[in-house]
C-alpha positions in Angstrom: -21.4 -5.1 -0.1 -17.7 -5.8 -0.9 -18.0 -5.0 -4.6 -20.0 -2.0 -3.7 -16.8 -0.7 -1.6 -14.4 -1.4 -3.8 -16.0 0.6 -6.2 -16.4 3.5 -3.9 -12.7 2.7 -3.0 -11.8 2.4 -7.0 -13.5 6.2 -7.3 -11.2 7.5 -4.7 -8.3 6.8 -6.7 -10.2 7.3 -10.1 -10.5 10.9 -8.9 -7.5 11.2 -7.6 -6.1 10.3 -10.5 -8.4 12.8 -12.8 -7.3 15.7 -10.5 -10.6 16.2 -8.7 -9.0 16.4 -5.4 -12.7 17.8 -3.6 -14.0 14.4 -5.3 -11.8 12.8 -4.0 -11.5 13.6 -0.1 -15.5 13.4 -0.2 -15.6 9.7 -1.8 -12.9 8.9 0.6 -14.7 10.1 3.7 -18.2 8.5 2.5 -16.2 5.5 2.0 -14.4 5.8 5.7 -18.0 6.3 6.8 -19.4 3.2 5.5 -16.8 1.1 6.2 -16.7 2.3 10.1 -19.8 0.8 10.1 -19.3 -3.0 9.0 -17.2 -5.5 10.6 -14.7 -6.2 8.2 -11.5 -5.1 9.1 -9.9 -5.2 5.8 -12.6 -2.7 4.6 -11.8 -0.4 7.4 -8.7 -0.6 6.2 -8.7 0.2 2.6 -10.3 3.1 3.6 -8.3 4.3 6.5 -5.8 4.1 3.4 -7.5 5.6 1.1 -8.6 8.5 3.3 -4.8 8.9 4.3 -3.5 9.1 1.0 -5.9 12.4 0.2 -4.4 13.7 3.4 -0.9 12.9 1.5 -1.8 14.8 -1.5 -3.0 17.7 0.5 0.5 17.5 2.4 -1.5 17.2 5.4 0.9 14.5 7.0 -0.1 14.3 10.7 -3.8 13.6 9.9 -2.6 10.7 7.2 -0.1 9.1 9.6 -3.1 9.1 12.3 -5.3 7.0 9.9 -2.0 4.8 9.0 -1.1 4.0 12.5 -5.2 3.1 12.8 -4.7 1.3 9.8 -1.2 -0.4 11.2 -3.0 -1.5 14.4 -5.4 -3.0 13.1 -4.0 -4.9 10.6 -1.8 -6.6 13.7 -5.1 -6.8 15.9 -7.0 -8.2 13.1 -4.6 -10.6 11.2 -5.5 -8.8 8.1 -3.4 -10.6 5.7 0.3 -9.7 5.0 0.3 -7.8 1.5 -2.6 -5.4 2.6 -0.5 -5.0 5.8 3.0 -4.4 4.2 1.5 -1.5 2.1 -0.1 0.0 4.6 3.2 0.0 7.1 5.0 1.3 3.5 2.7 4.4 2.8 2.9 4.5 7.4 6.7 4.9 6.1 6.2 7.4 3.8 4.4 9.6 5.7 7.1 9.3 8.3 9.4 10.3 6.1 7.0 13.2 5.3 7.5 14.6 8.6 11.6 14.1 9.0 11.6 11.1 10.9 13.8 8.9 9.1 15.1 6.7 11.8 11.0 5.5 12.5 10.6 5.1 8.7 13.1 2.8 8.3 12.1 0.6 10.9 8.1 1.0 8.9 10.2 0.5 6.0 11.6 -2.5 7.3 9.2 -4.5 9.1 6.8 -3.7 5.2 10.0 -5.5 3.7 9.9 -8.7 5.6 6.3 -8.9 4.9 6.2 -8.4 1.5 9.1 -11.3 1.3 7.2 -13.5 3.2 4.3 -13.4 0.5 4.8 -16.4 -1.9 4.7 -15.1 -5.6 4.8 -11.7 -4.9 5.2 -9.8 -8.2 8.2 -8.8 -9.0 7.4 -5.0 -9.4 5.5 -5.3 -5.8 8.5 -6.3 -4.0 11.1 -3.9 -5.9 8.3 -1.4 -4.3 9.4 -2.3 -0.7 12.6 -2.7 -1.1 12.8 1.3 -3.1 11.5 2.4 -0.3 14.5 1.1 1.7 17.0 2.1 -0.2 16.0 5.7 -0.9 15.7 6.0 3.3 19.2 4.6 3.6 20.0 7.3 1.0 18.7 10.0 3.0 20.2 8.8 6.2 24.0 8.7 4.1 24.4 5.0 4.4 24.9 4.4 0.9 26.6 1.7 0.8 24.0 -0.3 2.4 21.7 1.6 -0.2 23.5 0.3 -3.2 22.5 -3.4 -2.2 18.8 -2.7 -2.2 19.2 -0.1 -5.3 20.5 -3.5 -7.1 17.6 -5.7 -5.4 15.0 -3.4 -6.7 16.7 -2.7 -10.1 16.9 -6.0 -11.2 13.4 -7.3 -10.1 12.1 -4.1 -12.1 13.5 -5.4 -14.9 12.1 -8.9 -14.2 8.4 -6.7 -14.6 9.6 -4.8 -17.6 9.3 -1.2 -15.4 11.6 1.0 -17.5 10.8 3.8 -15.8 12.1 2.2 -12.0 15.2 0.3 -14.0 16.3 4.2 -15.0 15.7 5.3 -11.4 17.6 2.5 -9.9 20.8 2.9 -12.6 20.8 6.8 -11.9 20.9 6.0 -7.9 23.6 3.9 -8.5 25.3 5.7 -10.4 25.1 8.9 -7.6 22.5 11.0 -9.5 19.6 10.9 -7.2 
């Protein structure tokens, strides 16, 4: 059953990724379907997430923080484990963000941070992730000095996963080019 929803779950993203948005939002709602139905709550999850990220792409922010906070409850109610959790309270960030609320998305923002340092081995690229996320919000809210620190963080563990791409964002944020 697990491999089956991952690979309804993989599909999501596959079409996502191949530009079929209507694909897309219909795998993600079978797949929010199916997994309402079992008792795993890290399948329910996944595809509260997945369902809330083709509400992301269709700008339709309200209904994707609704399945984020569902996702974010549950992942506390459930002890689902930290590194699902800290993504999940990330994208509930993003979506905050989405909607101009910048002081309730840094607090997401934080609280995904602590998680994703409290996972032992975390790749490197995976924790530059959370910690991006905090210093582009302290960027919006003009505290960039506190920004700089976290640009640095996540610059420097990009480069430990050999991410060009984030290493280039990070220097240009530093250096006051957004």
């Amino acid at each position: 059953m697990k491999h089956d929803f991952r690979q309804l779950i993989d599909r999501v993203y596959i079409a996502r990724r191949d530009a079929s948005p209507d694909d897309a939002h219909e795998l993600a709602t079978d797949a929010l379907e199916l997994a309402r139905g079992q008792t795993d709550p890290e399948l329910l999850v996944r595809a509260l997430m997945a369902k809330g990220q083709i509400y992301r792409d269709e700008h339709e922010f309200q209904r994707a923080e609704r399945l984020y906070v569902e996702a974010a409850n549950l992942c506390r109610r459930e002890d689902v484990g930290p590194l699902v959790t800290a993504h999940v309270t990330r994208h509930l960030g993003d979506v905050t963000v989405e909607l101009g609320r910048f002081g309730l998305a840094k607090t997401h923002y934080e609280d995904a941070l602590d998680l994703y340092r409290s996972i032992e081995d975390i790749p490197p690229d995976t924790l530059a992730n959370g910690i991006r996320a905090l210093a582009r919000i302290y960027d919006w809210l003009d505290d960039h000095n506190e920004a700089v620190d976290y640009w640095r963080e996540a610059r420097d563990l990009y480069a430990s996963a050999r991410n060009a791409n984030r290493v280039e964002e990070c220097e240009r944020r530093l250096n006051g080019a957004g």
